[in-house]
BAVEXKE-382940 format. One record per residue: residue number from 0; residue in three letters; x, y, z of N, C-alpha, C, O in turn. Coordinates in Angstrom, 3 decimals. Layout:
! BAVEXKE-382940
+------+-------+----------+----------+----------+----------+----------+----------+----------+----------+----------+----------+----------+----------+
! nupa ! lumfi !       nx !       ny !       nz !      cax !      cay !      caz !       cx !       cy !       cz !       ox !       oy !       oz !
+------+-------+----------+----------+----------+----------+----------+----------+----------+----------+----------+----------+----------+----------+
!  NUM !   ALA !        X !        Y !        Z !        X !        Y !        Z !        X !        Y !        Z !        X !        Y !        Z !
...
+------+-------+----------+----------+----------+----------+----------+----------+----------+----------+----------+----------+----------+----------+
! end
This chain:
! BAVEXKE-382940
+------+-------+----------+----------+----------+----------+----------+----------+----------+----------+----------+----------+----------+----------+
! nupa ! lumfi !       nx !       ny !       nz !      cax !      cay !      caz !       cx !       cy !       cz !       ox !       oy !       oz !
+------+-------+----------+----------+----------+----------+----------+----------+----------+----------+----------+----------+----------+----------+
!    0 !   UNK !    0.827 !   -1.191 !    0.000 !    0.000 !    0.000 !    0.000 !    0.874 !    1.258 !    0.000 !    0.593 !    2.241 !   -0.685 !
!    1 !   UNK !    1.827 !    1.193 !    0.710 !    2.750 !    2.363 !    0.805 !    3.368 !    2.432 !   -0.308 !    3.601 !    3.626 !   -0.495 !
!    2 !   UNK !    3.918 !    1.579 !   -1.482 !    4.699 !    1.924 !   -2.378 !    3.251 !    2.635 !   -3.667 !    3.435 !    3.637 !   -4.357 !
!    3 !   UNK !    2.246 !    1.995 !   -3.676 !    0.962 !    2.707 !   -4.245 !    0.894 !    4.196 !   -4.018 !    0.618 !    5.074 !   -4.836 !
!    4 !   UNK !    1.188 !    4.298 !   -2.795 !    0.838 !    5.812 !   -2.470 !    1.568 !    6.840 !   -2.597 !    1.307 !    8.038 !   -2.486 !
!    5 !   UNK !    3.030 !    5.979 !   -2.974 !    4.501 !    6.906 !   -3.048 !    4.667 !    6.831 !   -4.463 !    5.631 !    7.529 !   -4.778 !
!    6 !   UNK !    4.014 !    6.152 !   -5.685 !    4.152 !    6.724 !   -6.684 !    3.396 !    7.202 !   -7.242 !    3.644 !    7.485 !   -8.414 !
!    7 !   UNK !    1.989 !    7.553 !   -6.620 !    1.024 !    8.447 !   -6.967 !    1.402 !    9.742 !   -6.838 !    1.123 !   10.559 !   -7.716 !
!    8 !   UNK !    2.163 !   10.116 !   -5.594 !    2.937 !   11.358 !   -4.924 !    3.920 !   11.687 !   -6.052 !    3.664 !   12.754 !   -6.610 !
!    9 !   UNK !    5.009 !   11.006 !   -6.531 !    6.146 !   10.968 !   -7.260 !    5.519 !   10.944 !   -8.374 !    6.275 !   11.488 !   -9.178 !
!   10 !   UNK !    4.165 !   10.494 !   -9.121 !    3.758 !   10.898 !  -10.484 !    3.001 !   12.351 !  -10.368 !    3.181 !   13.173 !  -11.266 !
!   11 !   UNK !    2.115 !   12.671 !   -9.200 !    1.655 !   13.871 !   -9.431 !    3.152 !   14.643 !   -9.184 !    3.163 !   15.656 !   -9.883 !
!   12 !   UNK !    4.011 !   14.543 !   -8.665 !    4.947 !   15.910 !   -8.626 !    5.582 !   15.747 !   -9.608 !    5.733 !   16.929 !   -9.918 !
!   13 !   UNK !    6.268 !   14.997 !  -10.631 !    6.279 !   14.589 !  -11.908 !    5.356 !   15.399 !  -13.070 !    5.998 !   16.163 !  -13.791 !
!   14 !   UNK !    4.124 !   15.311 !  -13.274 !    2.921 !   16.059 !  -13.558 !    3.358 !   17.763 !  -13.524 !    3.480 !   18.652 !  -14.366 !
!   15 !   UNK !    3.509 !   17.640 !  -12.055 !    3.623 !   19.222 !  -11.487 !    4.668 !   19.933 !  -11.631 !    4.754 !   21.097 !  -11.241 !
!   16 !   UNK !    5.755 !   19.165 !  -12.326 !    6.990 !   20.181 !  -12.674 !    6.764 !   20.270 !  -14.189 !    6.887 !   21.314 !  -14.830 !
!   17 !   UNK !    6.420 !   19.073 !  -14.705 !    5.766 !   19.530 !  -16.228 !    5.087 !   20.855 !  -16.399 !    5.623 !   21.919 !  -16.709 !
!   18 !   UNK !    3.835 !   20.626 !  -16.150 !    2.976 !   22.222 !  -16.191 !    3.466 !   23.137 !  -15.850 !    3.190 !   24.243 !  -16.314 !
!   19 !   UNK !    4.556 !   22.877 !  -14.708 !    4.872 !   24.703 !  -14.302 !    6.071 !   24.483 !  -15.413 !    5.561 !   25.035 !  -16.387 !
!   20 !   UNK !    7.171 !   24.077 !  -15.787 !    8.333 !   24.476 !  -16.180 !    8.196 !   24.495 !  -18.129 !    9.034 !   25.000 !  -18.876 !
!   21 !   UNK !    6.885 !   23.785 !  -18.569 !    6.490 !   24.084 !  -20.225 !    5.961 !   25.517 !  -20.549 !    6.188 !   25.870 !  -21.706 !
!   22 !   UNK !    5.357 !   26.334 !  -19.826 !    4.907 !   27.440 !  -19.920 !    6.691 !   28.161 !  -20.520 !    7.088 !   28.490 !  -21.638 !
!   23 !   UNK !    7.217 !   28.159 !  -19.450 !    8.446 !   28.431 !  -19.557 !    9.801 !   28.566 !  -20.469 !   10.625 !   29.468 !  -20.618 !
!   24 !   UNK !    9.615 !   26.986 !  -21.116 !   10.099 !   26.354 !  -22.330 !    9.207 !   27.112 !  -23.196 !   10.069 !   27.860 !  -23.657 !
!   25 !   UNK !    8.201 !   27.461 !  -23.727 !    7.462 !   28.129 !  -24.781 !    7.808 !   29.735 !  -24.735 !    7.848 !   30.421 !  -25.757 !
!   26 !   UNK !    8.012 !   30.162 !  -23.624 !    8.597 !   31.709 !  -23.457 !   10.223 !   31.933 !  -24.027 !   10.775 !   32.925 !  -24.504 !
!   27 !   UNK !   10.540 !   31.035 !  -23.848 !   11.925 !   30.812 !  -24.205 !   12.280 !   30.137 !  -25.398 !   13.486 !   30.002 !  -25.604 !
!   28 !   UNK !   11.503 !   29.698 !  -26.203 !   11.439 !   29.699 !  -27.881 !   10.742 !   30.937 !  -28.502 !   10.985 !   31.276 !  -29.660 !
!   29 !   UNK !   10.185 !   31.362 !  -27.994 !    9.240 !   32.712 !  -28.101 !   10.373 !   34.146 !  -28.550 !   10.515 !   34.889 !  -29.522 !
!   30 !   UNK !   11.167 !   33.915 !  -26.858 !   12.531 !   35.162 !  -27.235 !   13.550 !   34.087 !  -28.164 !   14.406 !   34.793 !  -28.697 !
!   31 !   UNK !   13.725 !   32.806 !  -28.492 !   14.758 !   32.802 !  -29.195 !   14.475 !   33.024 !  -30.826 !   15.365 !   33.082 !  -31.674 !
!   32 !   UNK !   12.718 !   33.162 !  -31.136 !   12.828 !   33.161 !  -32.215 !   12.680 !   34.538 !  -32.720 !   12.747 !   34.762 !  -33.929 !
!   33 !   UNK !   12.462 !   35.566 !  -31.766 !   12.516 !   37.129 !  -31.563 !   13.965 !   37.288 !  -31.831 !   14.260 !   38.202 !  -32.601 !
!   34 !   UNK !   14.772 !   36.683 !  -31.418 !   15.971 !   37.025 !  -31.097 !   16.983 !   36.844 !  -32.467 !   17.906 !   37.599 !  -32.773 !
!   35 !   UNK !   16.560 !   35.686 !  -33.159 !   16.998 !   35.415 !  -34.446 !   16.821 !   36.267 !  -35.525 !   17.661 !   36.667 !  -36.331 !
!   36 !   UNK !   14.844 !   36.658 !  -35.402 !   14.445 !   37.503 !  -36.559 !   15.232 !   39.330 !  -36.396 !   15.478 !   40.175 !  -37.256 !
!   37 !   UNK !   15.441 !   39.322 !  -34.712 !   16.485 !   40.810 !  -34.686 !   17.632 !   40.797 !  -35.328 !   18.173 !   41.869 !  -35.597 !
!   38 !   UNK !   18.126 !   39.759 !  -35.636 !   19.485 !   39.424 !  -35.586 !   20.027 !   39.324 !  -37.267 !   21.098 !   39.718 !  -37.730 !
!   39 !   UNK !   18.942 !   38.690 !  -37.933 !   19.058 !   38.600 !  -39.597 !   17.849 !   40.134 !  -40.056 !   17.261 !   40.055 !  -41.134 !
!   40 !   UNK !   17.672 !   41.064 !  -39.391 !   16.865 !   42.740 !  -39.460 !   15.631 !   42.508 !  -40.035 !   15.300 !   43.106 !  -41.058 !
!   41 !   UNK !   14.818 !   41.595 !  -39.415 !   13.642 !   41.468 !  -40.146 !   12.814 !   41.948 !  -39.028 !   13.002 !   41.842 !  -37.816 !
!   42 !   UNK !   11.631 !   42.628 !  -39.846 !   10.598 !   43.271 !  -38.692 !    9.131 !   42.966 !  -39.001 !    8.600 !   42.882 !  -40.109 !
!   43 !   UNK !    8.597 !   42.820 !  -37.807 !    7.067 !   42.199 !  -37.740 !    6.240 !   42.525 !  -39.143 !    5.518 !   41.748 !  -39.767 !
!   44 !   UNK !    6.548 !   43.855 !  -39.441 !    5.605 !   44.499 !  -40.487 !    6.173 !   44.055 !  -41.727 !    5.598 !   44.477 !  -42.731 !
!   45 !   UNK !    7.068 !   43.377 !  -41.882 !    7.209 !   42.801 !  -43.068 !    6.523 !   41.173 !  -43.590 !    6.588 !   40.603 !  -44.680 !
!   46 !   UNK !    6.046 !   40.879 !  -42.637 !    5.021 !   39.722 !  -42.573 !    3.663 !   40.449 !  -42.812 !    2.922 !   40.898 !  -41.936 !
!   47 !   UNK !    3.490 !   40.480 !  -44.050 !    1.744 !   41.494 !  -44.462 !    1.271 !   40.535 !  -44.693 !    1.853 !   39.629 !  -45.289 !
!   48 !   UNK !   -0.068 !   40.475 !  -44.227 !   -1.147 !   38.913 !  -44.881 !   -1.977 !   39.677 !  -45.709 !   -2.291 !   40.860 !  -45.573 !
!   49 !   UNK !   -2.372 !   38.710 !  -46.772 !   -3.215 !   39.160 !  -47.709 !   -4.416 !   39.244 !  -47.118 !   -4.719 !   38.848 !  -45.992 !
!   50 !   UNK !   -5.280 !   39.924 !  -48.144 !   -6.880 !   39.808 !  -47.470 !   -7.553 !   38.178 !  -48.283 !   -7.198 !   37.502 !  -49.248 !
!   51 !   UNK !   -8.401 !   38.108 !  -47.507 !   -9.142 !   36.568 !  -47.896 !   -9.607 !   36.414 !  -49.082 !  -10.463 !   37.212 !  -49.464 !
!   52 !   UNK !   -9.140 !   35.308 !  -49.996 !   -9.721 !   35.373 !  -51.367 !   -8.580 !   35.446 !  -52.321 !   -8.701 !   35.059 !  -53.483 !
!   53 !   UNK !   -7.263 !   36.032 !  -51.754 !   -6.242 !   36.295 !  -52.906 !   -4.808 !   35.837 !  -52.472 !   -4.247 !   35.614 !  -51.399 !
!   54 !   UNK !   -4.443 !   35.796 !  -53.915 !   -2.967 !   35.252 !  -54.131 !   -1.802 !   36.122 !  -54.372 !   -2.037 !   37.175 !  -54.965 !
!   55 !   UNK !   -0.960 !   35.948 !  -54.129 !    0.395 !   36.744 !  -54.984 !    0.199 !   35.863 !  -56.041 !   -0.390 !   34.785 !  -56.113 !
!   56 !   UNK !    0.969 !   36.710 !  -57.056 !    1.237 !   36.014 !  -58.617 !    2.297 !   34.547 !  -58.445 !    2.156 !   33.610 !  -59.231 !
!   57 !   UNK !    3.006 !   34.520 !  -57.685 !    3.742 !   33.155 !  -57.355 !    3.195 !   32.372 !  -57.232 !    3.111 !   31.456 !  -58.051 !
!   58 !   UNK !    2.614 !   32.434 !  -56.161 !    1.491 !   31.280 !  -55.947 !    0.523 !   30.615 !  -57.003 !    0.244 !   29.430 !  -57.185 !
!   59 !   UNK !   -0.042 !   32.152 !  -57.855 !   -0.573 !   32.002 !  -58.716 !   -0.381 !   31.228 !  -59.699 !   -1.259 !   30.435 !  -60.037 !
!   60 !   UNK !    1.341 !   31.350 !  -60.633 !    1.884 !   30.656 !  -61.080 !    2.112 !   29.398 !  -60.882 !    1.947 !   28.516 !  -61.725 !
!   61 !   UNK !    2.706 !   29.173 !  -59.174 !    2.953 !   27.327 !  -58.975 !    1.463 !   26.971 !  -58.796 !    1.366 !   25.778 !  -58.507 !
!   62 !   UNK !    0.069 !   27.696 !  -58.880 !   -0.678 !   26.463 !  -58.962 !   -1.538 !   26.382 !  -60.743 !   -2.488 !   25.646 !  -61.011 !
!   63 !   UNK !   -0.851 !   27.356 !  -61.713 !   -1.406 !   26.811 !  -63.039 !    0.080 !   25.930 !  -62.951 !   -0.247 !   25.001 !  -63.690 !
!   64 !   UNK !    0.883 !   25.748 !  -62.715 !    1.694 !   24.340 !  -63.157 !    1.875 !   23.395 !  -62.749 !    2.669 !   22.536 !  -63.133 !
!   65 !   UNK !    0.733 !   23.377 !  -61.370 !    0.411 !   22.016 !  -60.190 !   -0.804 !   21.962 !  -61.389 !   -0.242 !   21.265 !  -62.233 !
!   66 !   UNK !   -1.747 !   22.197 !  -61.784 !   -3.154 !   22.049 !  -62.275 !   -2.686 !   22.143 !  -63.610 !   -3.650 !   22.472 !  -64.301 !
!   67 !   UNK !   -1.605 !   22.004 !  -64.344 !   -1.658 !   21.533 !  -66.147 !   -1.336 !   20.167 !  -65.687 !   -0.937 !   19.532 !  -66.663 !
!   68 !   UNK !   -1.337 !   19.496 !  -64.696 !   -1.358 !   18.260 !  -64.362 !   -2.120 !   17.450 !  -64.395 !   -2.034 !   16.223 !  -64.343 !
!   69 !   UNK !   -3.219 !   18.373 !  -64.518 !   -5.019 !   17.611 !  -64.288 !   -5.664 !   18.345 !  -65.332 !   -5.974 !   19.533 !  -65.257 !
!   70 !   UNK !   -5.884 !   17.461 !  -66.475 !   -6.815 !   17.866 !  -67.454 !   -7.947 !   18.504 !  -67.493 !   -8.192 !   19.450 !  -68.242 !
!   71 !   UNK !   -8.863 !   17.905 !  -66.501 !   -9.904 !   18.022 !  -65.908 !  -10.267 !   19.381 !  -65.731 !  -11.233 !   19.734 !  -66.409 !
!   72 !   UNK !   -9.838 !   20.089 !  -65.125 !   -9.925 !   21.204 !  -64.273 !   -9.007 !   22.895 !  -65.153 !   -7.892 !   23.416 !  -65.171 !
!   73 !   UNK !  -10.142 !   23.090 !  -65.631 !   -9.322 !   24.063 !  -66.222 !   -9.005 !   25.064 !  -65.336 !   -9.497 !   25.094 !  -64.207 !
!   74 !   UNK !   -7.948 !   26.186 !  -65.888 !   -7.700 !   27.006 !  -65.008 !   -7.780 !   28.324 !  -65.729 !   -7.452 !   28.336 !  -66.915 !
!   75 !   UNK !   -8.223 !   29.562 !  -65.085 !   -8.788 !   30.352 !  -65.971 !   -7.945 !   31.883 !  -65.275 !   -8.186 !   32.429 !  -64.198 !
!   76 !   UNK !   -6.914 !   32.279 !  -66.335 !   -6.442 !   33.232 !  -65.856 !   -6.819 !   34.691 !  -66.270 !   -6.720 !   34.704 !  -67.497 !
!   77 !   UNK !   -7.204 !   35.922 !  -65.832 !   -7.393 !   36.867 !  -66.303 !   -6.612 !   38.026 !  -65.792 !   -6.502 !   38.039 !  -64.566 !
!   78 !   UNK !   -5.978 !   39.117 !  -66.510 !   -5.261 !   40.121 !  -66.340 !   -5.692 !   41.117 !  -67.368 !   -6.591 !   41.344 !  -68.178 !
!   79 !   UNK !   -4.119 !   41.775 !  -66.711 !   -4.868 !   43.509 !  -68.171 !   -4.456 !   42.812 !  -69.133 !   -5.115 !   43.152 !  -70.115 !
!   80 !   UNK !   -3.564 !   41.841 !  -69.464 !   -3.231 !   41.901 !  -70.724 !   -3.947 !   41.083 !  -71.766 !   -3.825 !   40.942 !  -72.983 !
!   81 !   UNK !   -4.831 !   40.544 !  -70.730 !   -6.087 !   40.125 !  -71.488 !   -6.641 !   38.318 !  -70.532 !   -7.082 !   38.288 !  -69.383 !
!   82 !   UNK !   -6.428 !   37.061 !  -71.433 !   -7.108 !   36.331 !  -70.481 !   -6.928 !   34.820 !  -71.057 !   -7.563 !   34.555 !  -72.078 !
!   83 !   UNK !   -6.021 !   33.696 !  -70.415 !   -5.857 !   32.693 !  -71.209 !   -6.677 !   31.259 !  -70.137 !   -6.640 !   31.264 !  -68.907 !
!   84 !   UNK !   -7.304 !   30.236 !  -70.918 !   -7.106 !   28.885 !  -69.957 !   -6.306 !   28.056 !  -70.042 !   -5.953 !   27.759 !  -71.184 !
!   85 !   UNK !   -5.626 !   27.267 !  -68.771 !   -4.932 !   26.766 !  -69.169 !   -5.836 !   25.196 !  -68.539 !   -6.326 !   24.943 !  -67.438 !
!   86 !   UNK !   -5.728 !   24.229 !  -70.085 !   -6.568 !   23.172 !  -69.318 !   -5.716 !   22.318 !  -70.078 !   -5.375 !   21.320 !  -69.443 !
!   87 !   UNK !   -5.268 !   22.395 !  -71.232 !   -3.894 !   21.079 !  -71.943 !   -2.837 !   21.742 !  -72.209 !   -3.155 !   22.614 !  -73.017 !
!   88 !   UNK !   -1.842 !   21.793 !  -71.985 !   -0.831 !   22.322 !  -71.900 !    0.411 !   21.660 !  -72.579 !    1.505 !   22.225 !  -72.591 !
!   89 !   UNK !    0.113 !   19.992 !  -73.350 !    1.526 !   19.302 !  -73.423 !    1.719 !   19.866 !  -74.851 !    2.842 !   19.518 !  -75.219 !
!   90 !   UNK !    1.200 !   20.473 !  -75.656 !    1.583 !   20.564 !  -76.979 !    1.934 !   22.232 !  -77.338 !    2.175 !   22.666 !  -78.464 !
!   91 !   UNK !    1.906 !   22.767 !  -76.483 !    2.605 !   24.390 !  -76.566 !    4.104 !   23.980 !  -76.380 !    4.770 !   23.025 !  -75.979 !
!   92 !   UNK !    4.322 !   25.752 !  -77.107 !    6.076 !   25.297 !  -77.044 !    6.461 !   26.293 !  -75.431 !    7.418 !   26.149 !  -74.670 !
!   93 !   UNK !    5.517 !   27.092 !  -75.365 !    5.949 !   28.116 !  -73.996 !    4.687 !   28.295 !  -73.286 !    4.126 !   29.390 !  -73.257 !
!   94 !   UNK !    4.135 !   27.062 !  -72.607 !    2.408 !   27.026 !  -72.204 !    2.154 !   28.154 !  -71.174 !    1.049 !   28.656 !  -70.969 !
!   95 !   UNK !    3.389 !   28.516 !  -70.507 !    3.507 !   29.647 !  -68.955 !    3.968 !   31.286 !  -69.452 !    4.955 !   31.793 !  -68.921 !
!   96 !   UNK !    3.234 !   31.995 !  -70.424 !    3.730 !   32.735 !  -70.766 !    3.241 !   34.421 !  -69.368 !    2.272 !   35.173 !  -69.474 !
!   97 !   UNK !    4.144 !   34.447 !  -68.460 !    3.369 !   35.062 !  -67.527 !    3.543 !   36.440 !  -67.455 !    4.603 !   36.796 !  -66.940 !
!   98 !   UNK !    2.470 !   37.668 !  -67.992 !    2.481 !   38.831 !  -67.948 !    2.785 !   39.630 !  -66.851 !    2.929 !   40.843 !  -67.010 !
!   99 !   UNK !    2.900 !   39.114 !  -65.768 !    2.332 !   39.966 !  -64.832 !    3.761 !   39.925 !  -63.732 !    4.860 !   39.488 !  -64.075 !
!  100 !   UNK !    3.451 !   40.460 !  -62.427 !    4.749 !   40.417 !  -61.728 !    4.443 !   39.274 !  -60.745 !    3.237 !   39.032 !  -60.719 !
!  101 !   UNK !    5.108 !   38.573 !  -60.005 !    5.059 !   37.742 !  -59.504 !    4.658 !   38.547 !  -57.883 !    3.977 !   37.869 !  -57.114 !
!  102 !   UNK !    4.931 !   39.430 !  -57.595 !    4.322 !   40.593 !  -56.218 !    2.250 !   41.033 !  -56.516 !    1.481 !   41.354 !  -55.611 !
!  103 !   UNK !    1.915 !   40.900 !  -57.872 !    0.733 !   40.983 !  -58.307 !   -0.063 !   40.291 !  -57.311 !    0.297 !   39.220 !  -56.823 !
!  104 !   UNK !   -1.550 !   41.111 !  -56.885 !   -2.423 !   40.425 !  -56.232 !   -3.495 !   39.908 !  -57.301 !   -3.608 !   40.451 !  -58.400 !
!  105 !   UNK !   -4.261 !   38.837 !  -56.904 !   -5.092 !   38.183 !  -57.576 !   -6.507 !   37.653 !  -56.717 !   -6.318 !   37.232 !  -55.576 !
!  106 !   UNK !   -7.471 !   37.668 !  -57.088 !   -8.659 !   37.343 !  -56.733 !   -8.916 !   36.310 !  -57.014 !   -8.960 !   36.090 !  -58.224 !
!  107 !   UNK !   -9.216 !   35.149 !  -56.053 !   -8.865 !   33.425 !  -56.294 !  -10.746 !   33.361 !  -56.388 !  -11.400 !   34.062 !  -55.616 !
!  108 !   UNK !  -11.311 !   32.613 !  -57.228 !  -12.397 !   31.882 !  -56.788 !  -12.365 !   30.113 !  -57.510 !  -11.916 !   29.762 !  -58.601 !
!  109 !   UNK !  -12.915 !   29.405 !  -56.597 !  -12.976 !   27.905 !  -57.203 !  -14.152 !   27.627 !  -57.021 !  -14.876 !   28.077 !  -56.132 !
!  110 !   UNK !  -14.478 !   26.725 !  -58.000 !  -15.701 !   26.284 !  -57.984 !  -15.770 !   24.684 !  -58.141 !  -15.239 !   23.975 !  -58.997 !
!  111 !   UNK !  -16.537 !   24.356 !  -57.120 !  -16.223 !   22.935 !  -56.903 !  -17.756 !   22.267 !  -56.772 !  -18.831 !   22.865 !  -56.721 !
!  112 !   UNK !  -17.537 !   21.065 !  -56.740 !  -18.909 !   20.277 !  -56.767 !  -18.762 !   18.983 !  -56.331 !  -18.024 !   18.192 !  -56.917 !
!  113 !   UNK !  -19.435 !   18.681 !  -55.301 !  -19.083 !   17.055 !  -54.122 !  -17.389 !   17.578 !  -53.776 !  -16.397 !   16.890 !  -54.016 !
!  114 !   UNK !  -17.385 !   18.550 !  -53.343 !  -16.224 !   18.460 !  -52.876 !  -15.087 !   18.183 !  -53.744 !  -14.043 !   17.805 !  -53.214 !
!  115 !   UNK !  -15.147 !   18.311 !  -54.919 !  -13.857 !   18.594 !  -55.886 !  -14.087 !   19.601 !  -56.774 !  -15.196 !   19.996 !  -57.132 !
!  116 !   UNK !  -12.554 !   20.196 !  -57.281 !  -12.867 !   21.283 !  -57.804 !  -12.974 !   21.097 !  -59.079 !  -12.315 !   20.173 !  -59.556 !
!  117 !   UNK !  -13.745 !   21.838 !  -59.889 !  -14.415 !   22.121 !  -61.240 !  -12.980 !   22.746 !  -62.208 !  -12.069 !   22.278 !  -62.890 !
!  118 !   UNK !  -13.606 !   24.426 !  -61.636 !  -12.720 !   24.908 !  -62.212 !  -12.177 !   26.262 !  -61.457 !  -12.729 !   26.563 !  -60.399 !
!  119 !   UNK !  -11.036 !   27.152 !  -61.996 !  -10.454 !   27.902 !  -61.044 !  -10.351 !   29.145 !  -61.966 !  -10.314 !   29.255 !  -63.192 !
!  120 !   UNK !  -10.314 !   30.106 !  -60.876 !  -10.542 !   31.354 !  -61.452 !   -9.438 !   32.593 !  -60.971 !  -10.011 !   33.263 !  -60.111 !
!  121 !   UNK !   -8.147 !   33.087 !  -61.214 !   -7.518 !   33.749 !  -61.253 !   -7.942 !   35.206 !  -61.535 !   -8.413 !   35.066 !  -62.664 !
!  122 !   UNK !   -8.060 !   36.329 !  -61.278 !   -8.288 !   37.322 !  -61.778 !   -7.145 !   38.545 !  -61.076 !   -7.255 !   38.904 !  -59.903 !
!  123 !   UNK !   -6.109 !   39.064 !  -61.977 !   -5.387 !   40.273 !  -61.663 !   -6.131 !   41.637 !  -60.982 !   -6.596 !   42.507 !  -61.718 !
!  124 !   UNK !   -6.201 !   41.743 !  -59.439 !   -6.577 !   42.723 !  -59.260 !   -5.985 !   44.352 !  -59.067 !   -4.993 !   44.526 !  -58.359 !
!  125 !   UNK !   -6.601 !   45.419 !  -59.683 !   -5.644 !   46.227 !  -59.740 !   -4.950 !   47.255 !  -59.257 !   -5.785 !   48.046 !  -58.819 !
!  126 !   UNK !   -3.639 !   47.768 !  -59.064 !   -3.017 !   48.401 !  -57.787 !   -3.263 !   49.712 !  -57.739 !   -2.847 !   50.384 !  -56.796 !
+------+-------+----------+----------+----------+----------+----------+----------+----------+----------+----------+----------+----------+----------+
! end
């Protein structure tokens, strides 16, 4: 009975240095990763999030060349310089011809049905 009761004691204080000393450990990855981003001059405000709905043109780009993968699903790009789909792509000689800047914002919509997507909609929005 006594050794029952002495490692119930020895698991709750076990327990109890966990909870208090992880708070701790998380404060202290917290300043080391503060401490790194001071260190290579990067500042909070350079982390801008987009608003909901849109892409940078990068993104934009790696996903018409994830999706000339899938026939299926066309992909529908529009800009100023006018407006291409890309839904077969193996028989062009330059299928990625990309107008725009890769910093460009874009207005994403997909349209999907049972839960897969149809088709995709790119649109250059303007600065």
């Amino acid at each position: 009975m006594n050794n029952l009761v002495m490692e119930i004691l020895i698991s709750c204080l076990i327990l109890t240095l966990l909870l208090a000393f992880m708070p701790l450990f998380r404060g202290s990855t917290d300043l080391a990763v503060q401490g790194a981003l001071l260190s290579f001059g990067v500042q909070d405000d350079e982390f801008d999030t987009l608003p909901p709905g849109t892409l940078e043109g990068i993104d934009v780009a790696g996903a018409i060349q994830y999706y000339s993968n899938h026939p299926d699903i066309p992909v529908h790009l529009i800009t100023s310089a006018g407006s291409k789909t890309y839904l077969d792509t193996t028989l062009e000689t330059d299928p990625f011809p990309y107008d725009f800047s890769f910093d460009a914002l874009f207005a994403t919509q997909l349209i999907s049905e049972n839960l897969e997507i149809q088709e995709i909609y790119f649109e250059q929005l303007e600065d």
